[in-house]
Backbone as a ProteinNet text record, in pm:
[ID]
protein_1_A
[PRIMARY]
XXXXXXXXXXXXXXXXXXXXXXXXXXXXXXXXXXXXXXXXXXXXXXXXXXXXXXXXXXXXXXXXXXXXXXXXXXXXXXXXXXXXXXXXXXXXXXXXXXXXXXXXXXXXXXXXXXXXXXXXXXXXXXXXXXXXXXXXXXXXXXXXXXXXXXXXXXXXXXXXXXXXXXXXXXXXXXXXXXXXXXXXXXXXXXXXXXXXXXXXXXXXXXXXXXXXXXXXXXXXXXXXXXXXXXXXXXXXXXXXXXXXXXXXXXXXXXXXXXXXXXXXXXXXXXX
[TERTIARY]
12217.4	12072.5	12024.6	11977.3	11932.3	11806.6	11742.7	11608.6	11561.7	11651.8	11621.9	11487.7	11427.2	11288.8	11188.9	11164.1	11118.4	11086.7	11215.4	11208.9	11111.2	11034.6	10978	11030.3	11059	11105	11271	11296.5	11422.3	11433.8	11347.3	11336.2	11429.6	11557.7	11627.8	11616.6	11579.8	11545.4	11661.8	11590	11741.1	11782.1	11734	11821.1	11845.3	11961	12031.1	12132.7	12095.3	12155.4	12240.3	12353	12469.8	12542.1	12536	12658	12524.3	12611.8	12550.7	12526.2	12632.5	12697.1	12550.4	12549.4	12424.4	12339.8	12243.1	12089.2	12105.2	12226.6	12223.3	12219.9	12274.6	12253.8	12079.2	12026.3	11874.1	11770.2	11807	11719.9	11716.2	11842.4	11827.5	11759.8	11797.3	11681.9	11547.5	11520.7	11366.4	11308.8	11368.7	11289.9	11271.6	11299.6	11265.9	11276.1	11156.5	11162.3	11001.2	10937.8	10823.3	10699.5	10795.6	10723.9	10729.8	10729.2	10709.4	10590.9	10534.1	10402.8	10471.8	10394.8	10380.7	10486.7	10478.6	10568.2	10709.8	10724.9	10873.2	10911.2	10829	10892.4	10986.3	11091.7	11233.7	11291.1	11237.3	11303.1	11377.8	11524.4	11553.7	11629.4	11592.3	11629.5	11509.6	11375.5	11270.9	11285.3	11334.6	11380.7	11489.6	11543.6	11684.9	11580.2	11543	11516.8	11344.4	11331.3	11216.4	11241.4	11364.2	11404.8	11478.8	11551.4	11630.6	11514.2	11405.3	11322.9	11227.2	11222.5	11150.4	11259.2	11419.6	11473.5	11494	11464.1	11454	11341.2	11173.5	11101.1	11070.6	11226.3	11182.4	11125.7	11147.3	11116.1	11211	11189.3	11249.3	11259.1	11338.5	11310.5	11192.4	11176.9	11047.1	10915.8	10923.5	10779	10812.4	10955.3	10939.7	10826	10850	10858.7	10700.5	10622	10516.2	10428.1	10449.7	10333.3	10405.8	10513.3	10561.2	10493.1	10409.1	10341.4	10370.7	10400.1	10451.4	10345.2	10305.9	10145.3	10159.4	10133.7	10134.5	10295.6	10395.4	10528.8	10571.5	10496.7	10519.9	10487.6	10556.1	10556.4	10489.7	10411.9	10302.1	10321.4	10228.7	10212.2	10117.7	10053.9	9880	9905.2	9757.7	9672.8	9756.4	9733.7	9760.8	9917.1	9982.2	10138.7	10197.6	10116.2	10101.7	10095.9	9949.7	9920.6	10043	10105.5	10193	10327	10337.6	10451.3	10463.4	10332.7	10326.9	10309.5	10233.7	10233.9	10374.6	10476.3	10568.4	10696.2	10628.8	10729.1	10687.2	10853.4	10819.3	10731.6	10686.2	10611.7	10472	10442.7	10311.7	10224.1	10136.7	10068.4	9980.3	9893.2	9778.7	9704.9	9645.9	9565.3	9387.1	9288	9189.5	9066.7	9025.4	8928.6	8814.2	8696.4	8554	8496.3	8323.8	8318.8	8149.1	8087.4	7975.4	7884.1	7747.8	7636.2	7628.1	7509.3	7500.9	7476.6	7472.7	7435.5	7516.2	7402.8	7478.8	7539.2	7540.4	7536.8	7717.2	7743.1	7830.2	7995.3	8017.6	8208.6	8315.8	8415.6	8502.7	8636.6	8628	8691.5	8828.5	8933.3	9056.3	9144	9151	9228.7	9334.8	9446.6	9592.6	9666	9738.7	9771.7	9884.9	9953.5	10102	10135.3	10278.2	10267.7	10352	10274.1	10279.2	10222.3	10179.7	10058.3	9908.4	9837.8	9674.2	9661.2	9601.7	9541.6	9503.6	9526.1	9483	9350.5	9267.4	9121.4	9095.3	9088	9035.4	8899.4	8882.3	8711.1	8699.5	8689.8	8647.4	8486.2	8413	8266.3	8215.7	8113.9	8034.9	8046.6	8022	8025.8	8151	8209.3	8353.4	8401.8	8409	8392.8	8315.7	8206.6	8089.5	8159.3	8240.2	8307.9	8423.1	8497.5	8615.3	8566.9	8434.6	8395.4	8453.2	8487.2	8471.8	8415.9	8252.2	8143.9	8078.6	8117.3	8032.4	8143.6	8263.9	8352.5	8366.1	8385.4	8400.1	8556.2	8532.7	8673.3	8632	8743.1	8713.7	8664.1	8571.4	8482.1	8338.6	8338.3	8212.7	8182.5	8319.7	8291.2	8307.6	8372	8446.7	8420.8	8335.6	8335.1	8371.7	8273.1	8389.5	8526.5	8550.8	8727.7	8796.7	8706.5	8790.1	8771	8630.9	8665.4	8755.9	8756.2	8882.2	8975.5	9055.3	9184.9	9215.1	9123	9128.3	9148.5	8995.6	9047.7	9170.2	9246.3	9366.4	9489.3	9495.7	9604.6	9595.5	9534.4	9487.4	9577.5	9490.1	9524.8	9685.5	9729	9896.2	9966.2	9925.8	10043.6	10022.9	9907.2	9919.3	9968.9	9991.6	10022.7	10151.3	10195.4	10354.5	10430.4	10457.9	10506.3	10657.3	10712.5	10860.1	10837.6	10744.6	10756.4	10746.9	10637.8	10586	10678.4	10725.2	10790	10726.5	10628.4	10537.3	10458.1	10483.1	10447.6	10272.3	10214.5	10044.1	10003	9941.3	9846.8	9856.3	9856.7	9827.1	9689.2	9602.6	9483	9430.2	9524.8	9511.8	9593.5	9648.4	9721.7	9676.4	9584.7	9540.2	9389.8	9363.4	9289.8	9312.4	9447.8	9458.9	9519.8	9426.5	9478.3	9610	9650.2	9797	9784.1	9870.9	9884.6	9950.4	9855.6	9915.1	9995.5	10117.1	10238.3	10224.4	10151.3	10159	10292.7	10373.8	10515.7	10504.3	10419.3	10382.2	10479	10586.2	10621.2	10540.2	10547.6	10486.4	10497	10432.3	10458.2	10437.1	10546.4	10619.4	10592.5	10541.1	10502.7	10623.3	10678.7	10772.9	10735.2	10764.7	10669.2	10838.4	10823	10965.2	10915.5	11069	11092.8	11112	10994.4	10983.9	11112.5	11232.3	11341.7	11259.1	11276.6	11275	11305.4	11221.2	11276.7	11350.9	11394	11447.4	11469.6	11450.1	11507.3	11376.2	11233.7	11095	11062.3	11085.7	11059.2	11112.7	11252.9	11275.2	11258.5	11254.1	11189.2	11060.9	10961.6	10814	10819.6	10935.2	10919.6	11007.3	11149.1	11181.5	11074.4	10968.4	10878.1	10787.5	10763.6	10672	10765.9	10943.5	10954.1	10921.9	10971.9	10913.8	11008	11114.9	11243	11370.5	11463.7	11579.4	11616.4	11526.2	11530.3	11480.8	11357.8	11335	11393.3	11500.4	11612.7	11743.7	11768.1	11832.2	11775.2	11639.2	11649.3	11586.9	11570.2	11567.4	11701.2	11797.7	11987.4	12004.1	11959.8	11962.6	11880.5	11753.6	11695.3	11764.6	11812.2	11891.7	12008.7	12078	12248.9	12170.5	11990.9	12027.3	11943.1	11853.9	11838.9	11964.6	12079	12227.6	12251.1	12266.3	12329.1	12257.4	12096.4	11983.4	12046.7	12012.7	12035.5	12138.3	12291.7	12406.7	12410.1	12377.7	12347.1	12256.3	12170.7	12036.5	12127.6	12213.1	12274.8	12242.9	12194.1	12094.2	12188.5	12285.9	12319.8	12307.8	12224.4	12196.4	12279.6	12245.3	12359.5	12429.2	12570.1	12626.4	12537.6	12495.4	12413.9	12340	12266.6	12154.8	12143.8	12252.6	12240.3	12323.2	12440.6	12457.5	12336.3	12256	12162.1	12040.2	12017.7	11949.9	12057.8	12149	12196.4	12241	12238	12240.6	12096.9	12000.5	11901.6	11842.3	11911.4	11903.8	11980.8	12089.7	12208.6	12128.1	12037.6	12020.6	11916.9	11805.2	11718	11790.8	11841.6	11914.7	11922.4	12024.4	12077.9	11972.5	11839.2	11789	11722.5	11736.5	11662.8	11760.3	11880.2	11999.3	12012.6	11962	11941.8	11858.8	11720.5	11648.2	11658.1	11706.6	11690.3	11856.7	11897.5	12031.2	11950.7	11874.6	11818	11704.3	11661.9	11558.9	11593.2	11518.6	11487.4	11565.1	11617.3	11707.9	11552.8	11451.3	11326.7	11281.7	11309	11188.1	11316	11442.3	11525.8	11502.5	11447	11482.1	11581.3	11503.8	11656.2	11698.4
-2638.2	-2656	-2637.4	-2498.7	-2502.8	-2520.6	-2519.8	-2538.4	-2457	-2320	-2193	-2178.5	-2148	-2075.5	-2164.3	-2312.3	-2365.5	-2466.6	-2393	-2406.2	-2308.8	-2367.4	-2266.1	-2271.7	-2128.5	-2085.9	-2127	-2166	-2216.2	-2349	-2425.8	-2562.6	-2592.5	-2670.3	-2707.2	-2843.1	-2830.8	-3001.8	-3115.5	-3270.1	-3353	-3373.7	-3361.7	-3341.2	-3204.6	-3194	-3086	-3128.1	-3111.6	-3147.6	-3015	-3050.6	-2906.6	-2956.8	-3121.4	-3101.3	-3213.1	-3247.4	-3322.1	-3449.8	-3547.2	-3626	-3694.4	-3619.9	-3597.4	-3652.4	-3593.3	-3531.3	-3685.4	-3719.9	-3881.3	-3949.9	-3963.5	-4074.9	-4041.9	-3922.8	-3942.3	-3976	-3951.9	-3980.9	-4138.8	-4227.3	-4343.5	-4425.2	-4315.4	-4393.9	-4357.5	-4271.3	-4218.2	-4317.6	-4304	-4375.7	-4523.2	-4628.4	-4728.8	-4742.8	-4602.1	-4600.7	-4641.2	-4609.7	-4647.2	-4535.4	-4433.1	-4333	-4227.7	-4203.5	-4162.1	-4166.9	-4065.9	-4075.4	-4215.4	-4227.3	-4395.8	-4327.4	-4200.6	-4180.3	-4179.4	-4174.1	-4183.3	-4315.3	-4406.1	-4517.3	-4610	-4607.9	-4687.1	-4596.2	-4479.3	-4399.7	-4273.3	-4364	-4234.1	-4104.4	-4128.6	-4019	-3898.1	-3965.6	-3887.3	-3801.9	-3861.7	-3775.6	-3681.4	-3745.3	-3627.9	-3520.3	-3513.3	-3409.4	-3328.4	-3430.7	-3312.5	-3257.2	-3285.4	-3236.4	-3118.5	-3125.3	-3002	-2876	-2915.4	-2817.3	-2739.5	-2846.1	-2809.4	-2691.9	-2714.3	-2678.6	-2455.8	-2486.1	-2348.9	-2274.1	-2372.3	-2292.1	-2263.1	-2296.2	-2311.2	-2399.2	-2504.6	-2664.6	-2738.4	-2786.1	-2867.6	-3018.6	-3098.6	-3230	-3318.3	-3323.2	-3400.2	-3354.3	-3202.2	-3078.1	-3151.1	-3130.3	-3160.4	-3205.6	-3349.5	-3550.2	-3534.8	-3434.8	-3455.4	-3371.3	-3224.7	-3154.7	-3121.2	-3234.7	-3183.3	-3301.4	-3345.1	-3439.6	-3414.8	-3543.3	-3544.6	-3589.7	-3556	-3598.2	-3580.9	-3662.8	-3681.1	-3622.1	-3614.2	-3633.6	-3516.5	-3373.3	-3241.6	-3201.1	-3185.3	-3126.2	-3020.6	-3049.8	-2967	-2962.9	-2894	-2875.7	-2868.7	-2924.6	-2916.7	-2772	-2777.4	-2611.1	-2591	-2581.1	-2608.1	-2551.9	-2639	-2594.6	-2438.6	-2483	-2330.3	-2219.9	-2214.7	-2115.3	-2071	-2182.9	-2161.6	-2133.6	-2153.6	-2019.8	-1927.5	-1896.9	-1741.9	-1678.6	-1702.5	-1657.1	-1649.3	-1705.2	-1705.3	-1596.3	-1595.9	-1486.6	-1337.9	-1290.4	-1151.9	-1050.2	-1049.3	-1003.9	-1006.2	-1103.7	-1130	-1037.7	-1006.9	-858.9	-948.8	-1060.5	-1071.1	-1184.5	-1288.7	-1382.3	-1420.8	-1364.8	-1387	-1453.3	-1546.3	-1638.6	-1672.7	-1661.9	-1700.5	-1723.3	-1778.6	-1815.6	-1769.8	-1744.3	-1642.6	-1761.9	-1748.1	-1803.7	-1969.5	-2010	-2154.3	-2243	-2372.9	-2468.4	-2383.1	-2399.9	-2367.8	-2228	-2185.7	-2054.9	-2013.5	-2118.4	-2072.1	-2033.1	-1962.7	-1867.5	-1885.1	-1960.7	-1945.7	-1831.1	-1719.4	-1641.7	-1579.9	-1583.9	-1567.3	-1394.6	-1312.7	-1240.1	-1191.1	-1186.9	-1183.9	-1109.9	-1019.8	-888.9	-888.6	-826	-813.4	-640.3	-666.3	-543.5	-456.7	-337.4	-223.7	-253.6	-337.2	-346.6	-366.9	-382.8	-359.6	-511.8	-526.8	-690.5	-715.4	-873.8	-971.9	-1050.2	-981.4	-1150.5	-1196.9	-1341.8	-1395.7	-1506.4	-1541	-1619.4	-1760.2	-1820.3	-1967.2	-2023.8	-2029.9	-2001	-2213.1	-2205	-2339.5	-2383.6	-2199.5	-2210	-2242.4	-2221.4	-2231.6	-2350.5	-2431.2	-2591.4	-2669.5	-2620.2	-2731.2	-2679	-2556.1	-2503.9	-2625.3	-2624.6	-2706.6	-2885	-2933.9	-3038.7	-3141.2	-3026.9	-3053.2	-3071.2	-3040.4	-2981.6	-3166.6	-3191	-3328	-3432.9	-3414.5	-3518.3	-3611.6	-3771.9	-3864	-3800.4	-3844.5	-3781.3	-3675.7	-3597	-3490.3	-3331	-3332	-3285.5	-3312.8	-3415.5	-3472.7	-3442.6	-3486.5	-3541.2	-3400.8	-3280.9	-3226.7	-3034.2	-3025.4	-2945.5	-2753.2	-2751.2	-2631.8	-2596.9	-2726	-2704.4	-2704.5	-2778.9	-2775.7	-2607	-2616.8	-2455.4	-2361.5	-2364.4	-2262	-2298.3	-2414.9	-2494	-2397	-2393.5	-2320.6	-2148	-2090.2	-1994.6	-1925.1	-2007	-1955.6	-1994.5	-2092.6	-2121.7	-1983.3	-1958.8	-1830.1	-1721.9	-1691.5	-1586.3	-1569.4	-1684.2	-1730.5	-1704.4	-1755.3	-1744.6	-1586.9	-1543.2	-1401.5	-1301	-1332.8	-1221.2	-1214.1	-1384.3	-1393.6	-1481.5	-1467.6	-1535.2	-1570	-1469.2	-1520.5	-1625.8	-1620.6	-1706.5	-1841.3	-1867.7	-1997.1	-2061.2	-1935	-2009.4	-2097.3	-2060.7	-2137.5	-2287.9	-2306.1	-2433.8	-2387.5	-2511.5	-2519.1	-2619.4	-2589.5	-2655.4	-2815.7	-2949.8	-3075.7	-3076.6	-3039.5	-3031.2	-3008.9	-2876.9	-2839.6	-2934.7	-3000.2	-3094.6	-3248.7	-3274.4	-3377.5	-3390.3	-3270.4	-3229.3	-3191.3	-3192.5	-3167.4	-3294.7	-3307.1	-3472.6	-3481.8	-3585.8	-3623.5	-3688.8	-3602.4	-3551.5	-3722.4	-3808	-3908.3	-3870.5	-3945.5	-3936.9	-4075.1	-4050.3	-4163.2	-4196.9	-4334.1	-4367.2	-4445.7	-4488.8	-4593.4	-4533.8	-4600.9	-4612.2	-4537	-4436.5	-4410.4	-4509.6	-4567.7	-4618.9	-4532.5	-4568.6	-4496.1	-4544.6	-4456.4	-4538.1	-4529.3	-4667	-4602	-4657.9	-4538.2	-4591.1	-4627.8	-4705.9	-4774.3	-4752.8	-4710.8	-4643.6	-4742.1	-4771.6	-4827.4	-4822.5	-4912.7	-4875.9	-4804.3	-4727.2	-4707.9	-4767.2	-4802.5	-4893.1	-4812	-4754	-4697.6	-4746.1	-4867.6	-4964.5	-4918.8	-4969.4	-5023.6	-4882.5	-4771.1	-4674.9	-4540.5	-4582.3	-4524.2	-4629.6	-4753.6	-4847.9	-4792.6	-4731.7	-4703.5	-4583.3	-4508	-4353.4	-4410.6	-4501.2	-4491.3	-4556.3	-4605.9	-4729.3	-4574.6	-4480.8	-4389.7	-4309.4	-4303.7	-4249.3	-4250.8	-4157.8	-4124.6	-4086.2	-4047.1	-3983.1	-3994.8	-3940.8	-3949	-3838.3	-3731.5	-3603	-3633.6	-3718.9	-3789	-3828.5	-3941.9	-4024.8	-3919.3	-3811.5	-3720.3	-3643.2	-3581.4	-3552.5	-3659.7	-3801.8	-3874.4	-3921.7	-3859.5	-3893.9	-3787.9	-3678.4	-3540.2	-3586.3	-3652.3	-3637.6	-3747	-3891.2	-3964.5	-3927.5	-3815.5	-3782.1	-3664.9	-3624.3	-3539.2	-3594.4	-3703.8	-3835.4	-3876	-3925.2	-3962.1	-3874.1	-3728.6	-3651.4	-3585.5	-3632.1	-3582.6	-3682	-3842.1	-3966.8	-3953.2	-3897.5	-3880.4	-3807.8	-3655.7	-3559.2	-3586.9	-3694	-3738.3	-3858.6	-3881.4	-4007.6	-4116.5	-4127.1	-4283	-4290.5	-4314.9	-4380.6	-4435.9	-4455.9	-4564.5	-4686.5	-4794.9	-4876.7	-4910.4	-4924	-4913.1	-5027.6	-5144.7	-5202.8	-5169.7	-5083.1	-4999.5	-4892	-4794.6	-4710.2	-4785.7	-4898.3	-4930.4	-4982.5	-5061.5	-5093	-4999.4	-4846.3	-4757.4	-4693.8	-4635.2	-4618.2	-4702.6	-4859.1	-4868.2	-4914.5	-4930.4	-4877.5	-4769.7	-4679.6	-4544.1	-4510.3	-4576.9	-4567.5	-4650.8	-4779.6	-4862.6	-4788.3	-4740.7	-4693.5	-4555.8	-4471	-4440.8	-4483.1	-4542	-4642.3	-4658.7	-4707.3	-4744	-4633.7	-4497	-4397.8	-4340.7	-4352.4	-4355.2	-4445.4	-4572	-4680.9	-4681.7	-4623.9	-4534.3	-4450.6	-4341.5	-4229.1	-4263.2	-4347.1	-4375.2	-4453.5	-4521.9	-4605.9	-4557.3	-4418.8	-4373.9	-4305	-4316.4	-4214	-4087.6	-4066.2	-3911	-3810.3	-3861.8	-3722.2	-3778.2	-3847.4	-3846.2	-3781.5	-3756.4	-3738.7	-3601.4	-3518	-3407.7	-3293.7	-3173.9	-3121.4	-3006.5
488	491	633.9	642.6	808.3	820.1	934.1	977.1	1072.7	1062.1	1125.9	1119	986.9	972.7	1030.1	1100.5	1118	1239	1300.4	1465.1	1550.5	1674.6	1706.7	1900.4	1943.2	2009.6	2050.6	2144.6	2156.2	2116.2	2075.3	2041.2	1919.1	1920.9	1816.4	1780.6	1636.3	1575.4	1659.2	1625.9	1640.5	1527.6	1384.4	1274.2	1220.1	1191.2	1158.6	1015.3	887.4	803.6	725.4	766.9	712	594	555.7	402.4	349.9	210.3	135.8	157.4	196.3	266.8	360.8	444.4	560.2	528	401.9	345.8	282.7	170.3	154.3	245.9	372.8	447.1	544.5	538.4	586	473.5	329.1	275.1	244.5	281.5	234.3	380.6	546.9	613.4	602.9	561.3	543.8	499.1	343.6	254.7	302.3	451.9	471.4	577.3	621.1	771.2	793.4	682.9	694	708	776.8	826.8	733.8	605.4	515.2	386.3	346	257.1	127.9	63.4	5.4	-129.9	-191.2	-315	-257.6	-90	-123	-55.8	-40.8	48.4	-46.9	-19.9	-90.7	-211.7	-155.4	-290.6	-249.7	-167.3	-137.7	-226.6	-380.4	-438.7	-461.9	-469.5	-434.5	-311.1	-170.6	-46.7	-50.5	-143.4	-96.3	-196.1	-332.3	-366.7	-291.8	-259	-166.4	-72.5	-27.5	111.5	92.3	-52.3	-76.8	-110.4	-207.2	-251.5	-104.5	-33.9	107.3	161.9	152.5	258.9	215.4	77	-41.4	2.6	65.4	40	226.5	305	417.8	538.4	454.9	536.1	605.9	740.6	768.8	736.9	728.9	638.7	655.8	788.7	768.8	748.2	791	700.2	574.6	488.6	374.2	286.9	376.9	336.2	362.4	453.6	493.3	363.2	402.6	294.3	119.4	106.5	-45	-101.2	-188.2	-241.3	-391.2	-445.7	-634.6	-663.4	-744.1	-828.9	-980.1	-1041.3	-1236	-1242.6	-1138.8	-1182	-1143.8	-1080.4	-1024.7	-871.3	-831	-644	-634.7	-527.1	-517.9	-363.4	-319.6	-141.2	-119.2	48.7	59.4	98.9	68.6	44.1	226.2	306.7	461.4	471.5	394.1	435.9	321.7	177.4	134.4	231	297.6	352.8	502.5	553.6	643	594.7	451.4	388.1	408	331.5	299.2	451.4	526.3	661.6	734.8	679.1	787.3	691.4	568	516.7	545.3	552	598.7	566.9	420.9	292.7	370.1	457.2	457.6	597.8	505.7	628.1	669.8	569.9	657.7	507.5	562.5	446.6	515.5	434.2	490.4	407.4	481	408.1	395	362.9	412.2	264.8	290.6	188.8	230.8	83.7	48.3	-1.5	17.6	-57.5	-21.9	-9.1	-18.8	-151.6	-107.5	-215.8	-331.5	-459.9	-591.2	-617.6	-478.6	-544.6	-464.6	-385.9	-260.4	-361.4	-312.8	-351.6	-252.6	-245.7	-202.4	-236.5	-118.6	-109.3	-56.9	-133.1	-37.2	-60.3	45.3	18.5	74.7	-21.3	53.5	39.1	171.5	180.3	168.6	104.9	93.7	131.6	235.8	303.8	213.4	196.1	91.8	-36.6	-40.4	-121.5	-152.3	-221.4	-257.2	-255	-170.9	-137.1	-301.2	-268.5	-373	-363.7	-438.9	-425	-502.1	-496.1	-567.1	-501.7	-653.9	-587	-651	-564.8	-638.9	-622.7	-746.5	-737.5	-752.3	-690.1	-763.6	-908.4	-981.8	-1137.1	-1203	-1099.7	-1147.6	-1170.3	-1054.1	-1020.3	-1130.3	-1161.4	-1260.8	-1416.2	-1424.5	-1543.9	-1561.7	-1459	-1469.2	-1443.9	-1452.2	-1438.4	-1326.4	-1193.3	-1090.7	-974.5	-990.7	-890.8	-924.7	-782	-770.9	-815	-829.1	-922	-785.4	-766.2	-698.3	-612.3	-454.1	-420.4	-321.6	-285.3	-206.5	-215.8	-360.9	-427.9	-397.4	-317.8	-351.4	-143.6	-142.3	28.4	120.7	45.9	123.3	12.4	-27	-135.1	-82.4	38.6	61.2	100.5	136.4	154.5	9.7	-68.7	-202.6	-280.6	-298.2	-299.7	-283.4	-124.9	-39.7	-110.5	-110.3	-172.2	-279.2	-395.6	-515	-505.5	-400.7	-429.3	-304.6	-206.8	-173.8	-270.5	-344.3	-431.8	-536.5	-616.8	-637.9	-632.9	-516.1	-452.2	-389.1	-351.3	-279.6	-378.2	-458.4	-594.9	-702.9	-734.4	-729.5	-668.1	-549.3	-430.6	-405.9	-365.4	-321.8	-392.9	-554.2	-641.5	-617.6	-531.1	-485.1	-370.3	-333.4	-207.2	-214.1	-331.9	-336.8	-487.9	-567.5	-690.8	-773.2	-822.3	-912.2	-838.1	-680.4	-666.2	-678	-666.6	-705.1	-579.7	-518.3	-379.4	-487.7	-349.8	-376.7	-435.9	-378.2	-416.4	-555.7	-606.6	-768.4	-855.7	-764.6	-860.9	-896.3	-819.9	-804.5	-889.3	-921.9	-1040.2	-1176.7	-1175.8	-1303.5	-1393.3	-1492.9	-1559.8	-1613.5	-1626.4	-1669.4	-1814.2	-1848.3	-1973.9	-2055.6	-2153.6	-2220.7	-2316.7	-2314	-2388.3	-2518.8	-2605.2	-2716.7	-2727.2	-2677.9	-2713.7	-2834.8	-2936.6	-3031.7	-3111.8	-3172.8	-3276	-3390.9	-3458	-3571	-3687.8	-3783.9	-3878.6	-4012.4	-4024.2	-4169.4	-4283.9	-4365.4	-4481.7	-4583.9	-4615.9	-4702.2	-4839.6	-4924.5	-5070.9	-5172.5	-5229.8	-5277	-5380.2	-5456.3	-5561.4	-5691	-5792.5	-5915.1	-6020.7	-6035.3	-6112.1	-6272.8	-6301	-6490.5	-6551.3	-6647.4	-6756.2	-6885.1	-6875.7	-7009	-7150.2	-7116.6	-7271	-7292.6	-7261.8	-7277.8	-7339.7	-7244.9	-7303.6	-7420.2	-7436.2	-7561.9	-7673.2	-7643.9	-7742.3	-7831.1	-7716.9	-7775.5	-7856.7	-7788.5	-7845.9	-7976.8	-8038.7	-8142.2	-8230.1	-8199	-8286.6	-8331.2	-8295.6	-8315.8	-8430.6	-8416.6	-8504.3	-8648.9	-8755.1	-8867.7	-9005.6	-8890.7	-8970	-8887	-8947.1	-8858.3	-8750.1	-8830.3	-8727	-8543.9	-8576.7	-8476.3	-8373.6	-8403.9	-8364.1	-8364.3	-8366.7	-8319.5	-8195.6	-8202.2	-8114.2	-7963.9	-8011.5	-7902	-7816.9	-7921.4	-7864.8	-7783.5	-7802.9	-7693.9	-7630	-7613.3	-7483.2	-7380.1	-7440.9	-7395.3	-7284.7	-7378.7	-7301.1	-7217.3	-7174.5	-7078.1	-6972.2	-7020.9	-6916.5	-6787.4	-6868	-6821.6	-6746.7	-6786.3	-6699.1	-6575.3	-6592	-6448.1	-6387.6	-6454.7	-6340.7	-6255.2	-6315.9	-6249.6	-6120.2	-6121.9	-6068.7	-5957	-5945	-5887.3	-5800	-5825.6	-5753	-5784.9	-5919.4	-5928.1	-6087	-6104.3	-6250.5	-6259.2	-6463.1	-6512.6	-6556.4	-6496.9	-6508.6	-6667.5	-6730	-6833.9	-6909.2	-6876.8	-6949.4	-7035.6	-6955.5	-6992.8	-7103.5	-7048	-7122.6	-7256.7	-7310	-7390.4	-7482.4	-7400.9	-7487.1	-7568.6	-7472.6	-7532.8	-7675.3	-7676.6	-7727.1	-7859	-7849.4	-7951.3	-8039.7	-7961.4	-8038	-8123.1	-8060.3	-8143.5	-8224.9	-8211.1	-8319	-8454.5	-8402.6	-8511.8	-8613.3	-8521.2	-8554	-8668.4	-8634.8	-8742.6	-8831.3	-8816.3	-8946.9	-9066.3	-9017.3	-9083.2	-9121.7	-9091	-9184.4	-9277.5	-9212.5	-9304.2	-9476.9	-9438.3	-9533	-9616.1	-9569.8	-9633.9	-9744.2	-9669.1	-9734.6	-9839.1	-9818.4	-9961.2	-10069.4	-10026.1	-10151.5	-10240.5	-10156.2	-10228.4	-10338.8	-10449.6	-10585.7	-10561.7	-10631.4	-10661.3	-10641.7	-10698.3	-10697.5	-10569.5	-10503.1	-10384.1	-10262.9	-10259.5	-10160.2	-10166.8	-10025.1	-10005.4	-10051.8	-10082.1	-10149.2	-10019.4
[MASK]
+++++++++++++++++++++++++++++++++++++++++++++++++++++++++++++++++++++++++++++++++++++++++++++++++++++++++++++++++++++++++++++++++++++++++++++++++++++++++++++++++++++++++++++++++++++++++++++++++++++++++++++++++++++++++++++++++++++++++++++++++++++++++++++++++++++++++++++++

């Protein structure tokens, strides 16, 4: 982890972190040195990893600790140390800024040159701001509105232009605007609808009381044995109780059309 890109002239840092080893023992004094922004104080696992992501995009550890800011749980960088990225990468021809129109009407303008290529502009308008229900919001919107502007339209423009450079990061500023997203942790409640046993006695009871004949009570014995064999198949068998007792209702019920039809008249028995 060097701090080449971030020395200036012959000036060599007094920290110099080369193994891992190292970066743990500065991030655990950082973090309760005091002299650190408030998300990393006693947290030196927050330091070690900002210090590594700093050291990727060219930071020395305490640049890190200074312009890497976590906000709603994502690292971001002020608009300020953005712009001293991209400026210090080789890519960079040239970043230029001003801003057009007053009061409601004023545009913040950034355009950024990448060498061998067709400049990038973009614009960050008033309309834009009162679009995103940021024009006038309490904060440094309110206190500070053309810098917030600029903020917007160089983030923009930085990250259009030099997408290797910056790697998806987003200015502190844009981040500090954008709401944090609620995570409902509630327990869902489940409705669970419980399953009514069948009565099967009750109800081939009603259907043999309707019978008429025995043909009947035959085919209520087929619908019986294919009752048995869904329930099985279904994982729910009917308990032997049960089905003994349907069964011999239907056996009885028989019987008695059986008993019937023996005692009746030679002319009244079906031929």
């Amino acid at each position: 982890m060097s701090n080449s890109l971030t020395t200036a002239g012959n000036h060599t840092p007094a920290i110099q972190i080369t193994t891992f080893d190292q970066l743990m023992r500065f991030a655990g004094i950082a973090a309760k040195s005091g002299m650190v922004p408030q998300a990393y104080i006693n947290k030196p696992e927050a330091v070690l990893i900002a210090v590594q992501m700093g050291s990727e995009l060219g930071l020395a550890p305490l640049q890190s600790l200074q312009n890497i800011a976590v906000i709603n749980g994502r690292p971001s960088v002020w608009g300020d140390a953005l712009l001293g990225l991209v400026k210090a990468a080789p890519v960079c021809d040239d970043v230029i800024e001003h801003i057009e129109g007053d009061g409601d009407h004023m545009v913040a303008v950034c355009i950024a040159k990448r060498k061998g290529k067709s400049p990038v502009e973009r614009r960050f308008s008033v309309a834009d701001a009162q679009a995103a229900s940021l024009w006038n919001k309490q904060g440094p919107w309110k206190q500070y509105p053309k810098r917030m502007l600029q903020m917007r339209a160089r983030g923009f423009a930085l990250r259009d232009a030099f997408p290797d450079v910056l790697r998806g990061l987003i200015t502190a500023e844009e981040a500090q605007d954008t709401p944090q997203e609620t995570v409902d942790i509630t327990p869902r409640q489940e409705r669970i609808t419980e399953t009514r046993p069948i009565d099967h006695r009750a109800i081939f009871k009603e259907r043999l009381a309707g019978c008429t004949d025995a043909t009947c009570t035959d085919v209520l014995w087929q619908t019986w044995q294919r009752t048995l064999v869904a329930a099985e198949q279904a994982g729910r068998a009917i308990p032997e109780d049960v089905q003994s007792d349907v069964q011999d209702m239907i056996a009885a019920k028989r019987a008695e059309f059986a008993q019937e039809h023996a005692a009746a008249p030679v002319d009244e028995v079906p031929a």
